[in-house]
C-alpha positions as CSV (number, residue, x, y, z in Angstrom):
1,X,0.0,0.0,0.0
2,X,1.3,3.2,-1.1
3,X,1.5,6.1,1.6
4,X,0.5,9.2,1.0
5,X,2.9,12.1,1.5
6,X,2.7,15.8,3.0
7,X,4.8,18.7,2.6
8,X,5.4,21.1,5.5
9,X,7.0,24.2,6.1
10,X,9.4,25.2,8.9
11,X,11.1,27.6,10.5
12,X,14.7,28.0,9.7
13,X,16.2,27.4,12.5
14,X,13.9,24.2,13.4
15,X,15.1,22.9,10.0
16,X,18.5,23.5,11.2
17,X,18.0,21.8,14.4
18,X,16.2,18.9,12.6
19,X,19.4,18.6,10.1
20,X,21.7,18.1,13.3
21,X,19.9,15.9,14.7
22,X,19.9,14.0,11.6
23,X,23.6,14.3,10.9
24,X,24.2,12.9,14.7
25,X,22.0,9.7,14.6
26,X,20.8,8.9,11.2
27,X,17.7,8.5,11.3
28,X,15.8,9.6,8.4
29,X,13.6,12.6,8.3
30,X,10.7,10.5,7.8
31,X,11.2,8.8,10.9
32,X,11.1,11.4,13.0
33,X,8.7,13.3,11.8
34,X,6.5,10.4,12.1
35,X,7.8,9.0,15.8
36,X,7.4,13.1,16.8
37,X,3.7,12.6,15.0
38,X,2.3,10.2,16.5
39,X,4.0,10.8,20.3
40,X,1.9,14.2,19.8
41,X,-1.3,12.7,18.5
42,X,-1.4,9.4,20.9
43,X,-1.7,7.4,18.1
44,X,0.8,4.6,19.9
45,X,-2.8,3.1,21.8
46,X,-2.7,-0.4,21.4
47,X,1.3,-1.1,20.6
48,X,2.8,-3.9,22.3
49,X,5.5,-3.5,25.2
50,X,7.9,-3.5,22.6
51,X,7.2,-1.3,20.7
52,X,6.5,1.2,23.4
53,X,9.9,0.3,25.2
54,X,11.4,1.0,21.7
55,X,10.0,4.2,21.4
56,X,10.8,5.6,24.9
57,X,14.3,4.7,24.5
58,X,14.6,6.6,21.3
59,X,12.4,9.2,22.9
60,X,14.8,9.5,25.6
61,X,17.6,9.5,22.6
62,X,15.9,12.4,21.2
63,X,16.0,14.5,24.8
64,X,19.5,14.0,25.4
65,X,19.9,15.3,21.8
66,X,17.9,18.3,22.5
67,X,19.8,19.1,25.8
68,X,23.3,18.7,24.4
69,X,21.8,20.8,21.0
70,X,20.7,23.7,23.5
71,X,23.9,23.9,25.8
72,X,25.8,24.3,22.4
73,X,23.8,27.1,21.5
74,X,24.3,29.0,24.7
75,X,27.8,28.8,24.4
């Protein structure tokens, strides 16, 4: 089944963030976008422990990024 795809606009410095971010574990825009998605929208009702275990950890991946992104910015 083919998905269908969206286009979205963002700000230039969230681009730049996602690009990083990108660069440092490399994943895929894609995959992001879609594990940020459905975090936001609760659509991970009904996954298995797995799953969910999988998720959190890249979740907490994701954090750590964020943290280290924003102390390099302050400095």
């Amino acid at each position: 089944m083919v998905k269908p795809q969206i286009s979205i606009r963002l700000a230039p410095a969230l681009l730049e963030r996602l690009n990083r971010y990108i660069e440092r574990t490399g994943r895929s825009k894609t995959e992001i976008i879609i594990t940020a998605l459905s975090g936001y929208l609760g659509a991970n009702d009904g996954d298995d422990l797995g799953n969910r275990l999988t998720r959190l950890e890249e979740n907490m991946a994701d954090l750590l990024t964020t943290v280290k992104d924003l102390k390099e910015e302050q400095n």
